[in-house]
N, C-alpha and C positions, 0 to 999 in steps of 0.2 A: 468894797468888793462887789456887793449886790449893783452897784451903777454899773462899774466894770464888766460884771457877766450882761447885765442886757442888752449893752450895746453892742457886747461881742458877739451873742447868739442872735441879735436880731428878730426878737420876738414876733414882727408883722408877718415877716417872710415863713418863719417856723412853723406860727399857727395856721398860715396859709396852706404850708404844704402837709397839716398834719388831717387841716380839712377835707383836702385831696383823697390823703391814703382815708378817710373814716366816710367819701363820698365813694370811693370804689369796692367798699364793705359793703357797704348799704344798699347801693346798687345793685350788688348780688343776691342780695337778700337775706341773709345769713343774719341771725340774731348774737345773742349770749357777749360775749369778751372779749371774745378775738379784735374785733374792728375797733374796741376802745385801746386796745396792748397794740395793735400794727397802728393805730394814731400816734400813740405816745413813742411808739418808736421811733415814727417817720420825724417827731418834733425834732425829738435827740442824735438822731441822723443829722437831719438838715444843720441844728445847732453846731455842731462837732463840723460839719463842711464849711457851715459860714466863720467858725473860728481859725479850722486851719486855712481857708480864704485870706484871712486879714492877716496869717501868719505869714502867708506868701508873698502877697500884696503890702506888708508895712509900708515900703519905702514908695511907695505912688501912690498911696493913702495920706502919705503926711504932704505930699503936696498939693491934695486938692482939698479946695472948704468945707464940704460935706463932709470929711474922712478923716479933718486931722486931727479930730480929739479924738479919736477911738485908741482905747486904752496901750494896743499895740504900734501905732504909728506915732502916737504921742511920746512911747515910753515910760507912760505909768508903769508898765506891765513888761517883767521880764518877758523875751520870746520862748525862754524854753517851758515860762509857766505857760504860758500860751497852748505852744505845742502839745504841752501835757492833756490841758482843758481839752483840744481838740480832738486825741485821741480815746481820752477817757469817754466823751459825750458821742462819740463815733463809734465804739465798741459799746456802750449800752445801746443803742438804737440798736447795733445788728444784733445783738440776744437777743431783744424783744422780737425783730423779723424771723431770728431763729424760730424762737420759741413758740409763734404762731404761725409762721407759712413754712417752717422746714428750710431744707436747701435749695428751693428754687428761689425763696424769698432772699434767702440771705445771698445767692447770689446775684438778684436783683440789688441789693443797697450796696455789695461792695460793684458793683459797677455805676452807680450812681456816683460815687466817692470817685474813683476813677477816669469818669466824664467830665464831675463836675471841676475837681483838684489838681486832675493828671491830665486831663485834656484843655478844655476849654481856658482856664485859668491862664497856663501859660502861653496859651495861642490869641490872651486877650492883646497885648500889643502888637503882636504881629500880623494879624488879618483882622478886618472886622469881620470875616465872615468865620470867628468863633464861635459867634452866639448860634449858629446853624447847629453846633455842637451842644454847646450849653441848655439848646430847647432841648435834648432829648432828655438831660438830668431832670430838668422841670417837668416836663411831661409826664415821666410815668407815676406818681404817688396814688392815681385811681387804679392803675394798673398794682401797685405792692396794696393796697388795701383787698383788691378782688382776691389775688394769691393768697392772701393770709386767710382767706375764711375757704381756699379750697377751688376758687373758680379757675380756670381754663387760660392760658396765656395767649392763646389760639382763638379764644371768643369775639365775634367779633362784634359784639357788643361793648366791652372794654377796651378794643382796638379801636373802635371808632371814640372812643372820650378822651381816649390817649392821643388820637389824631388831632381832637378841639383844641384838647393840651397845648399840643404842640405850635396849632398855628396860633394860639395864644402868648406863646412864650415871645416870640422872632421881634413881632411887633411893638412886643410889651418893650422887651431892652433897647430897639430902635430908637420910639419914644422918649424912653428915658434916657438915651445917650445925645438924642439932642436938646433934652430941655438938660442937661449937664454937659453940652458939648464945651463949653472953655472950660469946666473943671477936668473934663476924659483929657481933653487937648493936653492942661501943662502936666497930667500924669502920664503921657505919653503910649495912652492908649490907643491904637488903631478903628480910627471911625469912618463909617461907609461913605461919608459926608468928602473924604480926603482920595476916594476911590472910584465914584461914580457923579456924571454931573448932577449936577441940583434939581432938574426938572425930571431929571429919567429917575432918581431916589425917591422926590414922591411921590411918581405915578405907581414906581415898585412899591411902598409903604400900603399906597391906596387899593393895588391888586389883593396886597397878603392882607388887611385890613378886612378886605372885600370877603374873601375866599372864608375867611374865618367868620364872620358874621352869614354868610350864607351856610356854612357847614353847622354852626350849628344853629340855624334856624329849620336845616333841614333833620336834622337830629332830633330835635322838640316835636317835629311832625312826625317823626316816623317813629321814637319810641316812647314822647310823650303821655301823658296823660291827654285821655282822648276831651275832655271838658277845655282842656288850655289851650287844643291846636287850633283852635280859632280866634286866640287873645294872644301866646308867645309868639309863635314864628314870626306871623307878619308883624310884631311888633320888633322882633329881632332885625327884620327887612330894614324896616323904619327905623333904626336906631344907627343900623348897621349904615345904611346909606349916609346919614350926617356924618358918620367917625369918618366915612372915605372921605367925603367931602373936607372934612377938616382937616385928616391927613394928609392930601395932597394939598390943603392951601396953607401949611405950617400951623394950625390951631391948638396945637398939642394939647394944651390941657383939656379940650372936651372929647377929643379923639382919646386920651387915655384915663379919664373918669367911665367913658361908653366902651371901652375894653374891659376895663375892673367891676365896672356894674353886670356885666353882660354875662359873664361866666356863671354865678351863681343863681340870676336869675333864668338866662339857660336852661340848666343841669337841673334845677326843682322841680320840672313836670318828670321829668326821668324816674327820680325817686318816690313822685307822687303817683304814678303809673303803677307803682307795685305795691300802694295800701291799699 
């Protein structure tokens, strides 16, 4: 059962996004417990979405190689234990958003479930421009950690990390759908690859690549810790430049190691600005 729940909740992605909500805590400044309880929520949230994801998804899981041992597509795993797991781990995360950001929070995670489950899920074979949906589920976990200790939805300090978010997410699933494009392909998911020509996708990939390495290089300058603005942005510049470059010439894997690096080295002058 313990192999079974890991692979169901997807531990990389979880902790990813619980980092999120305990960087949008931090950000605000706010000390004590709240931002360790709206983390642990956010795990349990996310967990509970990526379970009843795979509950959704069984049957285009089990046709792709990355997917088809997973407990539900295999058939280890009754669907309606399934189902259970993912509402039990869904309704303890929203306590915990409860229990520290009140009802602006908790209305914040059931619309993440709703984006993430209700929307974007079943719009993944019919458009590829789902994931335009799907970035907003990703986006906001700095935005439910600032709520939870009390900050402003309207800040536009947290609007702008939610923004990096965002152009963070678009690229990031790009990426990853075409270093898995013949796995998406026989599950019969819709890829941009099937909808736009081949040179105009990665001049697109390379703009929103671009845009997001500029945003937050300009981010790091302007709420930075002032010691780093002279070592992150332009190093964001520098970094950011190679991933276009690599996106537009199909390099995926160093255009999406210099996506996943970039985010948390980023965001650290942010946080270091306000000790």
């Amino acid at each position: 059962m313990s192999n079974d729940l890991i692979r169901l909740i997807r531990p990389r992605v979880s902790l990813a996004v619980a980092a999120g909500t305990l960087f949008g805590a931090l950000y605000h400044g706010t000390g004590g417990l709240a931002p360790w309880f709206a983390s642990a929520g956010a795990f349990l949230l996310c967990s509970g979405c990526s379970v009843l994801n795979q509950v959704q998804e069984r049957d285009r899981d089990r046709r792709m190689e990355r997917t088809m041992d997973r407990p539900l597509a295999s058939g280890q795993m009754p669907v309606r234990r399934g189902g259970v797991l993912a509402v039990a781990l869904a309704l303890a995360g929203l306590g915990l958003f409860f229990q520290t950001g009140g009802w602006p929070l908790l209305a914040l995670g059931l619309g993440i479930v709703l984006v993430y489950n209700g929307i974007y899920t079943p719009l993944k074979p019919v458009t590829p421009l789902a994931l335009l949906a799907g970035g907003f589920a990703g986006a906001v976990p700095p935005l439910a950690g600032w709520l939870a200790v009390g900050g402003s939805a309207g800040d536009p300090r947290i609007l702008s990390v939610t923004t990096i978010f965002y152009l963070w997410q678009v690229p990031h699933f790009w990426l990853l759908a075409e270093k898995h494009r013949r796995d998406y392909e026989r599950a019969g998911f819709a890829l941009l690859h099937a909808a736009l020509p081949e040179g105009f996708r990665h001049r697109l990939m390379g703009v929103w690549v671009g845009a997001y390495f500029v945003g937050l290089g300009c981010l790091a300058w302007l709420a930075g810790a002032g010691a780093l603005r002279l070592v992150v942005p332009p190093g964001m510049m520098l970094v950011g430049g190679l991933a276009v470059g690599c996106a537009v010439t199909r390099r995926w894997r160093f255009a999406s190691a210099a996506m996943h690096a970039s985010l948390p080295m980023g965001l650290l002058p942010l946080l270091m600005n306000g000790t």
